[in-house]
matplotlib code that plots the C-alpha trace (Angstrom):
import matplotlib.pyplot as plt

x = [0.0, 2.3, 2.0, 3.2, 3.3, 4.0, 2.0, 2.4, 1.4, -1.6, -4.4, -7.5, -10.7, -14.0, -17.8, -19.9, -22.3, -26.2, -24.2, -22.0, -19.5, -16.9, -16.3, -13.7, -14.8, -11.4, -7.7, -4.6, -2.4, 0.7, -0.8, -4.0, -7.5, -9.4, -13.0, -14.3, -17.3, -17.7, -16.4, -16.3, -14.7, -14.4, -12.2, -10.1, -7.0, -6.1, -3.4, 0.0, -1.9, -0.1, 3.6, 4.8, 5.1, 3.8, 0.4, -1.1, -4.6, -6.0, -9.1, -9.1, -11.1, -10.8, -12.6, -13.3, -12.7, -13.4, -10.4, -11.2, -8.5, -9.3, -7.3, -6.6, -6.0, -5.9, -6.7, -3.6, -6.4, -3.0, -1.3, -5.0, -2.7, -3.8, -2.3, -2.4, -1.4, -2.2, -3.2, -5.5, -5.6, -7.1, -10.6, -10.0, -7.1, -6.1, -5.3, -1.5, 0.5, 1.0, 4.2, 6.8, 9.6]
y = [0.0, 3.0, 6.0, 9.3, 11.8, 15.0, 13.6, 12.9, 16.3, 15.4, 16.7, 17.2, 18.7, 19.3, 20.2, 21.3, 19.2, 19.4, 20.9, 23.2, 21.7, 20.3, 17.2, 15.7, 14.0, 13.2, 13.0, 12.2, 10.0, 8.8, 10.2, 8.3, 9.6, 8.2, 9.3, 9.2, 7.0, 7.3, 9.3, 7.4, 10.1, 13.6, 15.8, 19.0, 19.7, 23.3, 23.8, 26.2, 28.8, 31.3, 30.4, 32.6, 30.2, 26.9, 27.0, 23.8, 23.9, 20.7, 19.0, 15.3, 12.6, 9.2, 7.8, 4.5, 5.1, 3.8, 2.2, 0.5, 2.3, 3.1, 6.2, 9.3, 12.6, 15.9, 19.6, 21.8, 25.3, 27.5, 26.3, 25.5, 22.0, 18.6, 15.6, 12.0, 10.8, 7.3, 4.3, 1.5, -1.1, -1.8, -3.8, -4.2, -4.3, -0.9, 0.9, 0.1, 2.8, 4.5, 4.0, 6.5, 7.6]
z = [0.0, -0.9, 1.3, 0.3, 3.2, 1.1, -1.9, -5.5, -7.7, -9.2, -11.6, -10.5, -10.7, -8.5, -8.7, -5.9, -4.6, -2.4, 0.2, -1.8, -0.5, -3.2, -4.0, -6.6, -10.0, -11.7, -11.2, -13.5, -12.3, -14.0, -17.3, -17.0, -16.3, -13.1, -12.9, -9.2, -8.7, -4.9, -2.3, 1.5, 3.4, 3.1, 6.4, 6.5, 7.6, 8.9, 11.1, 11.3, 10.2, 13.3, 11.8, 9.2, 5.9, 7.9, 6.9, 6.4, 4.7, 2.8, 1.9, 2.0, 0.7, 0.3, -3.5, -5.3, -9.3, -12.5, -12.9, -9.6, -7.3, -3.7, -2.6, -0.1, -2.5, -1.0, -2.4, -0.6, -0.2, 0.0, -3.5, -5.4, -5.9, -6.3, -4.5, -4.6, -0.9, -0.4, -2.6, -0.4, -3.2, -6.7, -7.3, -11.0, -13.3, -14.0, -17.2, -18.2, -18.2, -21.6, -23.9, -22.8, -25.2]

ax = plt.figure().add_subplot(projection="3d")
ax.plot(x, y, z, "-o")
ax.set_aspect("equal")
plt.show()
């Protein structure tokens, strides 16, 4: 189960949902799309915020996807960045990796 504690820069995007709150609906990963089927948990981070440059602001939530990953990917709320912290397992076979040069 790799664990990244910084996090792997990620794509990502979000929509709000009912509760305007927002919730993720894709990510990049290693060049391939993974479309977000189900979200089990959602909690936010916000600590630091009194040191100068420590600031530690992030949105977490833990999603299923298409591809049939189950992982942890945070939204840093100071950078706007996406992260991929933590991958649980895979239900399916995922996509293979595309050809690299």
């Amino acid at each position: 189960m790799p664990v990244w504690t910084e996090g792997v820069p990620i794509r990502g995007s979000a929509k709000p949902d009912e509760a305007t709150e927002m919730i993720p609906t894709w990510f990049v990963w290693r060049n391939v799309r993974h479309n977000v089927e189900f979200v089990s948990e959602h909690w936010r981070v916000h600590t630091n915020w009194w040191v100068d440059g420590g600031e530690v602001w992030r949105h977490y939530w833990q999603v299923a996807t298409d591809s049939g990953f189950l992982v942890e990917i945070y939204r840093d709320m100071v950078s706007e960045l996406w992260y991929l912290e933590r991958v649980y397992g895979c239900t399916s076979e995922p996509h293979p990796k595309p050809d690299m040069p």
